[in-house]
C-alpha positions as CSV (number, residue, x, y, z in Angstrom):
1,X,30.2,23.7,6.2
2,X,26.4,23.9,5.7
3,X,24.5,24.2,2.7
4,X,24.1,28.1,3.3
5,X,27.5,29.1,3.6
6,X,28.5,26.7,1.0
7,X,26.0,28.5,-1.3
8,X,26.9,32.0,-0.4
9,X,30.8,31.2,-1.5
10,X,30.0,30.2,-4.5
11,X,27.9,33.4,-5.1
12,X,31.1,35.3,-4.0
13,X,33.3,33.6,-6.3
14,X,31.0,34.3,-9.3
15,X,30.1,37.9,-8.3
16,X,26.4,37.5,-7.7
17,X,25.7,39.7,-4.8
18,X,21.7,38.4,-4.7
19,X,19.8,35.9,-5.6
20,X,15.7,34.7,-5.3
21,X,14.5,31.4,-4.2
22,X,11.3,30.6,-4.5
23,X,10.9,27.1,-4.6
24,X,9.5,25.7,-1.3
25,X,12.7,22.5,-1.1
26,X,15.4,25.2,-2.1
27,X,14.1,26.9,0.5
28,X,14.1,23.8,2.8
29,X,17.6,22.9,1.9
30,X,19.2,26.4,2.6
31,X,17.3,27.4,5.8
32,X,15.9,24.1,6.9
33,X,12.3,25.7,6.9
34,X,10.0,23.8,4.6
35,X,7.2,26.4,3.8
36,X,3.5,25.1,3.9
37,X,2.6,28.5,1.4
38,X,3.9,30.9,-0.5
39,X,8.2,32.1,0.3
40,X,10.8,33.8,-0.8
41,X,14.4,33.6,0.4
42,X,16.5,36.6,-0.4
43,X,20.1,34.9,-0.7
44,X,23.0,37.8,0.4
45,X,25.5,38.3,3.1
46,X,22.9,39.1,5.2
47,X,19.8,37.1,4.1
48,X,16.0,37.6,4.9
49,X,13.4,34.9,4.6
50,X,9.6,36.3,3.6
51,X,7.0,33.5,4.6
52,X,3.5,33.8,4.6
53,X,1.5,34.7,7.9
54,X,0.2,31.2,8.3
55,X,4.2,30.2,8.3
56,X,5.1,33.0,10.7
57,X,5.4,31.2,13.8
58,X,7.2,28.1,12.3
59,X,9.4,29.4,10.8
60,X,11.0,31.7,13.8
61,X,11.3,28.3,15.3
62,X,12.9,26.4,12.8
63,X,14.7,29.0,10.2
64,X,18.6,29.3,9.9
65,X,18.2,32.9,8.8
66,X,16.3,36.1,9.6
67,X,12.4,36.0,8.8
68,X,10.1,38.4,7.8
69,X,6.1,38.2,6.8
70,X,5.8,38.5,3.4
71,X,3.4,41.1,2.7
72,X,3.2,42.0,-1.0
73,X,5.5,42.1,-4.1
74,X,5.4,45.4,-4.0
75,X,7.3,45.6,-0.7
76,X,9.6,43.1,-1.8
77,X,10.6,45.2,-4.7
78,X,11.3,47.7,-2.5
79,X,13.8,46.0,-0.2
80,X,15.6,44.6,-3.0
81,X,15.5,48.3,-4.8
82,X,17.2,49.8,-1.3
83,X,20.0,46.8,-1.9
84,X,21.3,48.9,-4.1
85,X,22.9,46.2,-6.6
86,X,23.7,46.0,-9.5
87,X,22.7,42.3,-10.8
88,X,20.5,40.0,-9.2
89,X,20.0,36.0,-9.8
90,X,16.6,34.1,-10.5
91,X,16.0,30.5,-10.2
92,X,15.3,29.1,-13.7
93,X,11.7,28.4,-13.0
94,X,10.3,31.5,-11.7
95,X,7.4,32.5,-13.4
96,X,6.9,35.5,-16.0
97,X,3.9,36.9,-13.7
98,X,6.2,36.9,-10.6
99,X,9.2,38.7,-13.0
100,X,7.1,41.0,-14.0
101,X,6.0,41.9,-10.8
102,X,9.8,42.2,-8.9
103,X,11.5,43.6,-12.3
104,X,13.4,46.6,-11.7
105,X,16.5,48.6,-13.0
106,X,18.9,45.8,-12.4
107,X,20.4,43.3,-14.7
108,X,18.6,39.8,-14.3
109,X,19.8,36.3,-15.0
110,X,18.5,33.2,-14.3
111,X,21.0,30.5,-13.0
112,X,20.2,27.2,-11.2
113,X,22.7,27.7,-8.8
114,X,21.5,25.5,-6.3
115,X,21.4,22.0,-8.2
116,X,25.5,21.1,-8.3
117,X,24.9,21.0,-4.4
118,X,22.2,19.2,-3.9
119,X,22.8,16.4,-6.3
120,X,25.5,15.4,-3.6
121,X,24.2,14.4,-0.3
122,X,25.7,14.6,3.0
123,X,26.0,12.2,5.6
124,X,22.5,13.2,7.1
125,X,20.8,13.2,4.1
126,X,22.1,9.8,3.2
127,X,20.4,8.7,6.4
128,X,17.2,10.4,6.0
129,X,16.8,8.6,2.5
130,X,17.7,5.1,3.6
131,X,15.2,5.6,6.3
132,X,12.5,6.5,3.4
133,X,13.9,3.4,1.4
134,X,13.8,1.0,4.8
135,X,10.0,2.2,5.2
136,X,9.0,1.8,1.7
137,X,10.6,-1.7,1.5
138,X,9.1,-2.5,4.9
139,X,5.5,-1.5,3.9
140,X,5.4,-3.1,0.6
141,X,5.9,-6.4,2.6
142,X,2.8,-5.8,4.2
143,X,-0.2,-5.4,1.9
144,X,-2.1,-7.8,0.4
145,X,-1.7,-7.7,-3.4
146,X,-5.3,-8.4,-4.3
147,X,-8.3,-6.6,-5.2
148,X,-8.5,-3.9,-7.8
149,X,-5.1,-1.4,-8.3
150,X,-6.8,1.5,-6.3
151,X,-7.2,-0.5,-3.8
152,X,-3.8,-2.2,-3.7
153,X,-2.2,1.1,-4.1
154,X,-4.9,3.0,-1.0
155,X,-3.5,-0.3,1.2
156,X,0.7,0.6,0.2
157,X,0.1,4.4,0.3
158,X,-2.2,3.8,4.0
159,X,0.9,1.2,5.6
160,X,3.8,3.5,4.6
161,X,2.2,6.5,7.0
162,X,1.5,4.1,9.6
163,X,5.2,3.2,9.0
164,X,6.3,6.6,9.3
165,X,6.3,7.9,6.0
166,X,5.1,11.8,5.8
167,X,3.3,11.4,2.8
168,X,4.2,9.7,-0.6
169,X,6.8,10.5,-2.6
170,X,4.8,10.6,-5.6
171,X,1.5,9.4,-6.6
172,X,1.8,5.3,-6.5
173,X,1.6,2.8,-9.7
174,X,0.2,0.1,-9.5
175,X,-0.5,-1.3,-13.1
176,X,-1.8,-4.6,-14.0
177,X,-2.2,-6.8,-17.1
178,X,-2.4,-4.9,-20.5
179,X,-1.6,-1.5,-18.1
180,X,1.0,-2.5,-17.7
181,X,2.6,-1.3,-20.4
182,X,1.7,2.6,-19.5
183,X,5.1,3.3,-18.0
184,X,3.4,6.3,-15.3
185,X,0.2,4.7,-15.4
186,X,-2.3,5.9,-12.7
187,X,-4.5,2.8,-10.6
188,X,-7.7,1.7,-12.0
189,X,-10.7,0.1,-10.9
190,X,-9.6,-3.0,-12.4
191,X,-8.9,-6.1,-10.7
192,X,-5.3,-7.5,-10.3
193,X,-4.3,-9.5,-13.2
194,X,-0.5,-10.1,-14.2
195,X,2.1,-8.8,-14.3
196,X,1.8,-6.4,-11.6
197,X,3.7,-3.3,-11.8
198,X,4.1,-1.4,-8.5
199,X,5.9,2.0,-8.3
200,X,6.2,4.0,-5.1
201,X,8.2,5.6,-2.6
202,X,8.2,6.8,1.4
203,X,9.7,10.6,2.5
204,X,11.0,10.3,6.0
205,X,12.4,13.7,7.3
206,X,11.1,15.3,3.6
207,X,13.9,13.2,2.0
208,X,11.9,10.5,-0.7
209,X,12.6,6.8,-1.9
210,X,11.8,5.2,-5.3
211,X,11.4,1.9,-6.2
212,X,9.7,-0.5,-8.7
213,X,8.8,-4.0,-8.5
214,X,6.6,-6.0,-11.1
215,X,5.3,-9.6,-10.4
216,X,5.5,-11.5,-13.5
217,X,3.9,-15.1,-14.1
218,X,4.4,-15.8,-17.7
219,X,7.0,-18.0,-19.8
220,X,7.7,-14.3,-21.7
221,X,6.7,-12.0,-18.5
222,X,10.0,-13.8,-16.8
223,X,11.7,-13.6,-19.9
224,X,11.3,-9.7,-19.9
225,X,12.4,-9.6,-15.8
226,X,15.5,-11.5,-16.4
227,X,16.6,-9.1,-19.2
228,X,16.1,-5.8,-17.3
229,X,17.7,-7.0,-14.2
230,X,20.9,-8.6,-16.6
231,X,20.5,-4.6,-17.5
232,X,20.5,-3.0,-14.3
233,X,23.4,-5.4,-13.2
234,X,25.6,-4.4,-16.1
235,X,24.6,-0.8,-15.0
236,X,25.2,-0.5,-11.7
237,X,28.9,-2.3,-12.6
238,X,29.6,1.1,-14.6
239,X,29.1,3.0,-12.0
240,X,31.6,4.9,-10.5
241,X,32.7,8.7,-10.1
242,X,33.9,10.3,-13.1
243,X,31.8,8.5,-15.2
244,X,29.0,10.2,-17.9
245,X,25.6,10.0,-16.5
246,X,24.8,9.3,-20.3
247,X,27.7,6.2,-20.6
248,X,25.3,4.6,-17.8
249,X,22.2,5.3,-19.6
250,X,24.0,3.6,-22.9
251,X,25.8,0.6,-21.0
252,X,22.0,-0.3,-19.9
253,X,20.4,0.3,-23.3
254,X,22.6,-1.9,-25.1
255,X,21.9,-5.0,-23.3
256,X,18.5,-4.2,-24.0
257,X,18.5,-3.6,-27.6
258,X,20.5,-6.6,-27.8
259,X,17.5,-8.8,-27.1
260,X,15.5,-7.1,-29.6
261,X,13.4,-4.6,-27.5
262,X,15.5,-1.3,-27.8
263,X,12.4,0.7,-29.1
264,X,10.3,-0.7,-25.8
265,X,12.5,1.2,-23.6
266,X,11.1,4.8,-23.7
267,X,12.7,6.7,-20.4
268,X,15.8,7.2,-19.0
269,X,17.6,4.8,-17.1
270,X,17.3,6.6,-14.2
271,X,17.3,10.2,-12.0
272,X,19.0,11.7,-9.1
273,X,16.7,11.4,-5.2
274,X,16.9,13.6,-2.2
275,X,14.0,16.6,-1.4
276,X,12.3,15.5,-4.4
277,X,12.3,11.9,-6.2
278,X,13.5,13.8,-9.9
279,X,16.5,15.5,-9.5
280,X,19.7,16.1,-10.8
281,X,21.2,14.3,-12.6
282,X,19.0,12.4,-15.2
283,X,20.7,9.5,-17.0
284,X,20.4,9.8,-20.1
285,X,22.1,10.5,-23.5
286,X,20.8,14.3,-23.0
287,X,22.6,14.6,-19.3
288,X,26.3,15.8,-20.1
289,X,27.2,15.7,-16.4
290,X,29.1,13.2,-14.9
291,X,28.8,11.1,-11.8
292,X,30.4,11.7,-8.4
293,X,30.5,10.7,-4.7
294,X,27.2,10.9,-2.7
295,X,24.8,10.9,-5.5
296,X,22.4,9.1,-4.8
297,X,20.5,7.4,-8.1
298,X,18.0,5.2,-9.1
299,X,18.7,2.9,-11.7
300,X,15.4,1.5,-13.9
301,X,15.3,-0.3,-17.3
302,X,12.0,-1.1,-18.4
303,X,10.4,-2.7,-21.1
304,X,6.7,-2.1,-22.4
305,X,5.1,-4.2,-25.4
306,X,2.2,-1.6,-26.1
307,X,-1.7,-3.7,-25.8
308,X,0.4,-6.5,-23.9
309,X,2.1,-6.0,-21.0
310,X,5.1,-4.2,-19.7
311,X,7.6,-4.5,-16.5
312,X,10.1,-2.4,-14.6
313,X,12.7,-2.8,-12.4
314,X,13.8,0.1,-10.4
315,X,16.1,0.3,-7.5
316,X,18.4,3.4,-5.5
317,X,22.0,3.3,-6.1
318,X,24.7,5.8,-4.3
319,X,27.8,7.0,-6.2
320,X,31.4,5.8,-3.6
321,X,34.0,4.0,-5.6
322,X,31.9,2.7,-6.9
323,X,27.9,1.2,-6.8
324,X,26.5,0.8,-3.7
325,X,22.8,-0.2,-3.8
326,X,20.8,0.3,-0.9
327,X,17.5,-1.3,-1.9
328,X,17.3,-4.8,-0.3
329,X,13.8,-5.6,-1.1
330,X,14.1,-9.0,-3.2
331,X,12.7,-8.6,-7.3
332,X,11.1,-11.7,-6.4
333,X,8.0,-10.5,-3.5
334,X,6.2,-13.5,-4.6
């Protein structure tokens, strides 16, 4: 069953006759247009997708469901006024100036309805991503780890396109020496020193990757590496469906805090993958959901000793029986 009708079931079962998505990959994932601009899918029985001008033509070629140019709010009030219903469902992160401009005499309530579906991927989607992962592993291979971190990261971010990579998954990391320690830090002009913390990811077919390696050349730097990836072992072990996302998080934590450094691990120990590289589910102690087949995970302890140095090591997991990890990239590049 595709994601559509799976999604339109579920709104029968919970007596939601409508429901407004706005965000561009919701979009993507129930119609399998991914706008460029501005769109709004009306979800029904009979559903109508409103796509900017610009998106007209594309999205006649490649839309599972009616289109229509979107024109103006005001129009768009009024078809969804001549529905005649009595309730209609928001995505959680719609704006208050868009509410305000489709509100009408209908009872509202925001749901993420779409979330428990894609948090589990599907054969094809599985695919996709370990073709992002297999071009982001290949790429990193590649480069020549020298120079200042713009520059490193202009060379990873330049290979993975010429790999076939659409764009990056997110904005690459590459942190070195005292940076290091800035767990999302953004390249400097500074030159390479160690360790070397790299962060990035490929998208291949609009599904993304995510991994972390940090090059380490110290006594203690090594020291740090060995502990994380004892974490990350014990981790991934847990894993299996069933289990709390937070009884990962914890299993992972512990190992850390028992070498002394629980207070230098400041994130989660990882995040859902698929459209976009954070999604559902996040594990951590605030994450009450538990795991299940055909998620697909990353799993990344990190340690960061503020003014020293700090390292990461971050690799994709998916949910069968248990842990599968599809990274193959060694910890070790050099």
């Amino acid at each position: 069953m595709d994601n559509f009708k799976r999604l339109l079931e579920n709104m029968v079962e919970k007596n939601i006759p409508a429901s407004l998505f706005m965000e561009n990959k919701n979009i993507f994932y129930l119609t399998e247009f991914n706008p460029s601009s501005f769109a709004v899918l009306v979800m029904m029985e009979e559903p109508v997708l409103y796509v900017n001008k610009m998106d007209l033509e594309e999205a006649n070629n490649f839309s599972k469901v009616p289109v229509e140019e979107f024109k103006s709010f005001k129009e768009l009030k009024s078809f969804i006024s001549d529905l005649e219903i009595s309730k209609l469902v928001l995505e959680d992160s719609l704006s208050l100036g868009i509410f305000n401009k489709i509100k009408g005499p209908w009872n509202f309530s925001c749901q993420d309805l779409i979330s428990p579906f894609r948090r589990i991927k599907s054969s094809n989607e599985i695919n996709k991503i370990k073709k992002s992962l297999s071009i982001a592993e290949k790429s990193i291979k590649q480069i020549d780890i020298r120079g200042n971190e713009w520059e490193v990261a202009a060379e990873l971010d330049y290979v993975m396109k010429k790999n076939g990579s659409q764009k990056t998954a997110f904005e690459t990391i590459v942190a070195s020496g005292p940076r290091s320690s800035l767990p999302h830090a953004r390249p400097s002009k500074n030159l390479i020193d160690t360790p070397v913390m790299i962060d990035w990811g490929a998208v291949f077919e609009n599904y993304c990757s995510d991994l972390t390696r940090t090059i380490v050349k110290t006594e203690k730097q090594e020291e740090i590496k060995n502990i994380l990836l004892e974490a990350q072992k014990e981790g991934i072990n847990s894993i299996s469906p069933g289990v709390p996302v937070s009884e990962i998080d914890s299993v992972v934590r512990n190992v850390i805090t028992e070498y002394g450094y629980g207070d230098n691990f400041i994130h989660s120990t990882g995040h859902g993958v698929g459209l976009e590289v954070h999604e559902a589910p996040s594990l951590s102690i605030k994450d009450d959901s538990v795991l299940e087949k055909n998620m697909v995970i990353t799993i990344e302890p990190g340690i960061y000793l503020e003014g020293e140095f700090g390292v990461r090591v971050e690799d994709m997991v998916i949910v069968k029986n248990q842990a599968k990890v599809l990274s193959k990239l060694s910890h070790d590049l050099y």
